[in-house]
C-alpha positions in Angstrom: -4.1 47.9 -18.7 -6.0 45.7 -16.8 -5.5 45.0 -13.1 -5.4 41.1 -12.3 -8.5 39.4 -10.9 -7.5 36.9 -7.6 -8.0 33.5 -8.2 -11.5 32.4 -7.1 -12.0 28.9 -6.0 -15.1 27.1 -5.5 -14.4 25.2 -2.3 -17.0 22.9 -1.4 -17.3 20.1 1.3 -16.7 16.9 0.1 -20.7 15.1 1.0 -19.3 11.5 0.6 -16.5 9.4 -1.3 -17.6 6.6 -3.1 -14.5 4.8 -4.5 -15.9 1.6 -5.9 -15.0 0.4 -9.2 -16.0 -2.8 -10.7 -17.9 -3.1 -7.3 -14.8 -3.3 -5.6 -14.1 -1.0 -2.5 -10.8 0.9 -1.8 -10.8 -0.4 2.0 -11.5 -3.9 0.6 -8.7 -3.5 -2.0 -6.4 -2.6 0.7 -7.3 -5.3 3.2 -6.8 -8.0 0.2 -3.7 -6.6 -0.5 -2.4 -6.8 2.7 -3.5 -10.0 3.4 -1.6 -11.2 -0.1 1.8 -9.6 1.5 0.6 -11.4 5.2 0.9 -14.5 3.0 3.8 -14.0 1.3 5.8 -13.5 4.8 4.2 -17.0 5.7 5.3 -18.5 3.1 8.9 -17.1 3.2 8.9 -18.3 6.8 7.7 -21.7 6.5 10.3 -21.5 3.5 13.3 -20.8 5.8 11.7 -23.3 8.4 11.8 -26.3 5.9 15.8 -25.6 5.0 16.7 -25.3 8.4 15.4 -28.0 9.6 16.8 -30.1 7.0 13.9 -30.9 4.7 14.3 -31.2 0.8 14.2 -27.6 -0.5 16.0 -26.0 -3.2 18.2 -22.5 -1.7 16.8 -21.1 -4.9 13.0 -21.4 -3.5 14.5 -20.4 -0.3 15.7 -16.9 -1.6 13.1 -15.9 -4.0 10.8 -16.8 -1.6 12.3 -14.2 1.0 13.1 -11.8 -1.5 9.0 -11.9 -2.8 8.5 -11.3 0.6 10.9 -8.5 1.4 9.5 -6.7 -1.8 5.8 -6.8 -1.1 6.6 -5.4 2.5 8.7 -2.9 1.0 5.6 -1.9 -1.3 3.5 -1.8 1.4 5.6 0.3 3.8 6.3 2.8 0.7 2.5 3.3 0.0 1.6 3.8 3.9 4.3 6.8 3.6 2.8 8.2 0.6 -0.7 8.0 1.8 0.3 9.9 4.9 2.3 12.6 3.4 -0.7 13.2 1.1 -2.7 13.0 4.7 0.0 15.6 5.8 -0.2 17.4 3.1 -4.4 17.9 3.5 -4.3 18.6 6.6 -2.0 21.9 5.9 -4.5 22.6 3.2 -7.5 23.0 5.8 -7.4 26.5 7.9 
């Protein structure tokens, strides 16, 4: 029989990250997408602004535009956990 061989990684630094595709950046993808959910709380705002004060807006509009915003928020907020757990998770990778 055969004894077993350890696992041998080739572990090498990481020179540079290039994530670009379709000559979009990550970082830009994320600021865009954060300025899209910025938006979307402005709009729910202005939204609940316009009904209280009386103006001529549907409850419907109201609600769906709170709930629009509510759920890109609660995107946002889940990705920002996930990217730090992975972050977490790297870090106890590195000795």
């Amino acid at each position: 029989m055969l004894p077993i061989e350890p696992i041998r990684f080739d572990i090498r630094p990481i020179e540079s990250v290039n994530i670009e595709k379709e000559g979009v950046r990550f970082s830009d993808f994320l600021k865009e997408s954060l300025e899209k959910v910025n938006q979307l709380q402005i709009e729910a705002n202005k939204a609940v602004i316009n009904f209280s004060t009386g103006e001529d807006i549907d409850i419907h509009r109201v609600m769906i535009a709170i709930e629009r915003a509510n759920l890109s928020l609660s995107i946002v907020t889940e990705i920002r956990n996930r990217l730090l757990d992975a972050y977490h998770e790297i870090m106890r990778m590195v000795p």
